[in-house]
C-alpha positions as CSV (number, residue, x, y, z in Angstrom):
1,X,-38.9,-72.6,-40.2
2,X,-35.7,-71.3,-40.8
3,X,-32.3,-72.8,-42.4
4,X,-31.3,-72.8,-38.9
5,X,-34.1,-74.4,-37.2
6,X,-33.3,-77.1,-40.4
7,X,-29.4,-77.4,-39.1
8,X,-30.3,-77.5,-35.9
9,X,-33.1,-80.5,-35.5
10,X,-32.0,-82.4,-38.7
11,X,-34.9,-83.5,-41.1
12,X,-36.5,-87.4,-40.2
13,X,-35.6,-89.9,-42.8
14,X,-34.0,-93.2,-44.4
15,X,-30.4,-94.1,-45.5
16,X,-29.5,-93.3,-48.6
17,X,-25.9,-94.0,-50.2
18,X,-25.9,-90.5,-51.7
19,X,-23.2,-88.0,-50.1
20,X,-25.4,-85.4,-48.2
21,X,-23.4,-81.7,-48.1
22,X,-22.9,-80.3,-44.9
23,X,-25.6,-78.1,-44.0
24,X,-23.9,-74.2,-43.6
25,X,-25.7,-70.9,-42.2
26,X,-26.9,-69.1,-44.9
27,X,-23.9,-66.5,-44.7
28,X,-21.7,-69.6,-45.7
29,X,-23.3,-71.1,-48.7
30,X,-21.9,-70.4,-51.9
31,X,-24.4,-68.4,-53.9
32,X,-26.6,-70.3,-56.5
33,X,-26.0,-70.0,-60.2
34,X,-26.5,-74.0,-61.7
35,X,-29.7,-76.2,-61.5
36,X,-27.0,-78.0,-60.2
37,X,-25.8,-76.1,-57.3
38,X,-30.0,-75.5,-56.3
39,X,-30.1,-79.3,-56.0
40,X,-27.0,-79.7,-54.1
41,X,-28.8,-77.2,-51.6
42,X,-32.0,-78.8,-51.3
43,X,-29.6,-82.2,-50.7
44,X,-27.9,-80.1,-47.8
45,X,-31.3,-79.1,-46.3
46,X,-33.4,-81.9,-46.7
47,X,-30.2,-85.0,-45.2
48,X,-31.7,-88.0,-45.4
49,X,-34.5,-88.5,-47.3
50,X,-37.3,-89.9,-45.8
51,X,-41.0,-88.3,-45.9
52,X,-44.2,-89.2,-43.9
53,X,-46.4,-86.7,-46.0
54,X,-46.7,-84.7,-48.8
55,X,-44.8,-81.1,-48.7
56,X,-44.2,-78.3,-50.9
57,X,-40.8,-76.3,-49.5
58,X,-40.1,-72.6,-50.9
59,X,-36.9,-70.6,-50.5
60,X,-36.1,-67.6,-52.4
61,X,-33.0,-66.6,-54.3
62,X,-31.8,-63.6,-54.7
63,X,-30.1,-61.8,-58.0
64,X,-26.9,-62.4,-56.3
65,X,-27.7,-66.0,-55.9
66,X,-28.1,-66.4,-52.2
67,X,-31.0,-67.9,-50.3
68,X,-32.8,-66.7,-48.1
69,X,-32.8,-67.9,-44.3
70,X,-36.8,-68.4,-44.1
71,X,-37.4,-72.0,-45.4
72,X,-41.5,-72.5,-45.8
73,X,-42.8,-75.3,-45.9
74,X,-46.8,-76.4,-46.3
75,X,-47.5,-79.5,-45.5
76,X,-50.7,-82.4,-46.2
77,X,-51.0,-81.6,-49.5
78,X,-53.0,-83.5,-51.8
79,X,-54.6,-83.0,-55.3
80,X,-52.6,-80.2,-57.0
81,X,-54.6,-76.8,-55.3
82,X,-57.4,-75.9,-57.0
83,X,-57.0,-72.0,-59.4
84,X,-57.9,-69.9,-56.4
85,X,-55.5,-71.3,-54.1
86,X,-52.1,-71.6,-56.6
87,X,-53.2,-67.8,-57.4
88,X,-52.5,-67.1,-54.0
89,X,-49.6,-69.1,-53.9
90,X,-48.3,-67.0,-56.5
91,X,-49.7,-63.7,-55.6
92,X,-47.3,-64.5,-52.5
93,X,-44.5,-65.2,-53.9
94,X,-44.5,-62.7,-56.4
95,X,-44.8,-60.4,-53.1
96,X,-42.1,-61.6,-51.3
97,X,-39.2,-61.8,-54.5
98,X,-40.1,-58.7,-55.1
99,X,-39.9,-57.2,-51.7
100,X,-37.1,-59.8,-50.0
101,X,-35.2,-60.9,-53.3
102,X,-35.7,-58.2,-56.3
103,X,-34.3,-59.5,-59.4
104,X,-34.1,-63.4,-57.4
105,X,-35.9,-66.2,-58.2
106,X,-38.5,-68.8,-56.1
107,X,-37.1,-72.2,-55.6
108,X,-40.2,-75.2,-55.2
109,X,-38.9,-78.5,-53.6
110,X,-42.0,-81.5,-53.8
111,X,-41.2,-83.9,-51.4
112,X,-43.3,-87.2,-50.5
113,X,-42.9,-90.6,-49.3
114,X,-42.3,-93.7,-51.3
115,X,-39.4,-94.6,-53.9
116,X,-41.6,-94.9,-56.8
117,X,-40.2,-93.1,-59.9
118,X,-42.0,-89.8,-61.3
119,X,-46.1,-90.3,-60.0
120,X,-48.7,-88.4,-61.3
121,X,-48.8,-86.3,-57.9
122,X,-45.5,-85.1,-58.9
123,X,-46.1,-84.4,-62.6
124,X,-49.3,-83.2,-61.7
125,X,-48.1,-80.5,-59.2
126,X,-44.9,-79.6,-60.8
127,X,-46.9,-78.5,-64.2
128,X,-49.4,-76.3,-61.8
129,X,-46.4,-74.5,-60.1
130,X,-45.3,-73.7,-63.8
131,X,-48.5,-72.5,-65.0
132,X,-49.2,-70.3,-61.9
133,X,-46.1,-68.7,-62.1
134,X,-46.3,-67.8,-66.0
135,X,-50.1,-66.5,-65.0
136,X,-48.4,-64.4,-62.0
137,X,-44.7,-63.8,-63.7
138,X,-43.1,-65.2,-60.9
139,X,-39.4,-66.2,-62.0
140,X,-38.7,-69.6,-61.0
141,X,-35.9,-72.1,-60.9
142,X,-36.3,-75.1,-62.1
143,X,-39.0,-77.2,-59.8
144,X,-37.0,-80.0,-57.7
145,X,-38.6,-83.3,-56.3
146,X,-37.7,-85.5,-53.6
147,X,-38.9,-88.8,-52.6
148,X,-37.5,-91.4,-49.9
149,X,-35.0,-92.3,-52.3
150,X,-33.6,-89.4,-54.7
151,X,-33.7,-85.8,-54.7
152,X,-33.7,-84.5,-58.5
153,X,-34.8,-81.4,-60.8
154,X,-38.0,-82.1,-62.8
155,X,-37.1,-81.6,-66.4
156,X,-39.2,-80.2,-68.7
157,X,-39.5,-83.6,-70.4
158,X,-41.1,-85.0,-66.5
159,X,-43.8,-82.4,-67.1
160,X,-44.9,-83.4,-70.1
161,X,-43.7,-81.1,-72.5
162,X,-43.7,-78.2,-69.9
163,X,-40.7,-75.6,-69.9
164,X,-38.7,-75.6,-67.1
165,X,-39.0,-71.9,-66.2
166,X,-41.5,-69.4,-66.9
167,X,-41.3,-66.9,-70.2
């Protein structure tokens, strides 16, 4: 899936009373230097939030703080992946920042349905995106969560005690 392919056929979902920025090719956005400007992209992306399953979306940024067009997305997740699959997660995305975005960063997005605050799901896969990336040395941005309701970062205090980015 690409940014395009996002633009183009919208993303299903509820009202929300939250201002949704307008989606822009990828040559348009302004590059990303803030937590803040990461979740304003992920806002522009996802519209109106709304889920019928459990997602984890990846983008990469680059070191001049552009992302990518190719938006992944892997779908029907349940229990946080067990060590041998979030190694592979990694493995990959160490691969592709350091052949599409050397010196960028990987962006995480959780999405799921429901309007319930922070869950366990969420805590529970945001702290094994952290670990596997301080195994791997994959540089992260913060980890970003949406539900039917909100889109918001997951600070380090969500993940119990968890840093926000790898060391």
């Amino acid at each position: 899936m690409t940014v395009r392919d996002v633009a183009a056929n919208g993303h299903r979902g509820c009202m929300d009373d939250e201002d949704i920025p307008p989606l822009k090719s990828p040559e348009e956005m302004e590059p990303v230097r803030t937590d803040a400007d990461l979740r304003e992209r992920w806002r522009s992306l996802m519209g109106r939030l709304g889920f019928g399953g459990y997602s984890l979306w990846l983008n990469l940024v680059d070191a001049d703080g552009r992302m990518t067009p190719v938006l992944t997305q892997i779908e029907e997740l349940d229990a946080p992946p067990d060590e041998i699959g979030l190694d592979n997660l990694m493995r990959m995305c160490r691969h592709l920042v350091d052949e599409f975005a050397p010196g960028g960063r990987v962006a995480f997005l959780l999405t799921r349905p429901g309007s319930a605050g922070l869950t366990d799901w969420d805590r529970a896969w945001g702290n094994a995106l952290l670990q596997g990336a301080r195994r791997h040395a994959v540089p992260l941005w913060p980890v970003h969560r949406a539900n039917d309701e909100v889109l918001r970062v997951m600070a380090p205090d969500d993940l119990s005690g968890e840093l926000a980015r790898p060391a």
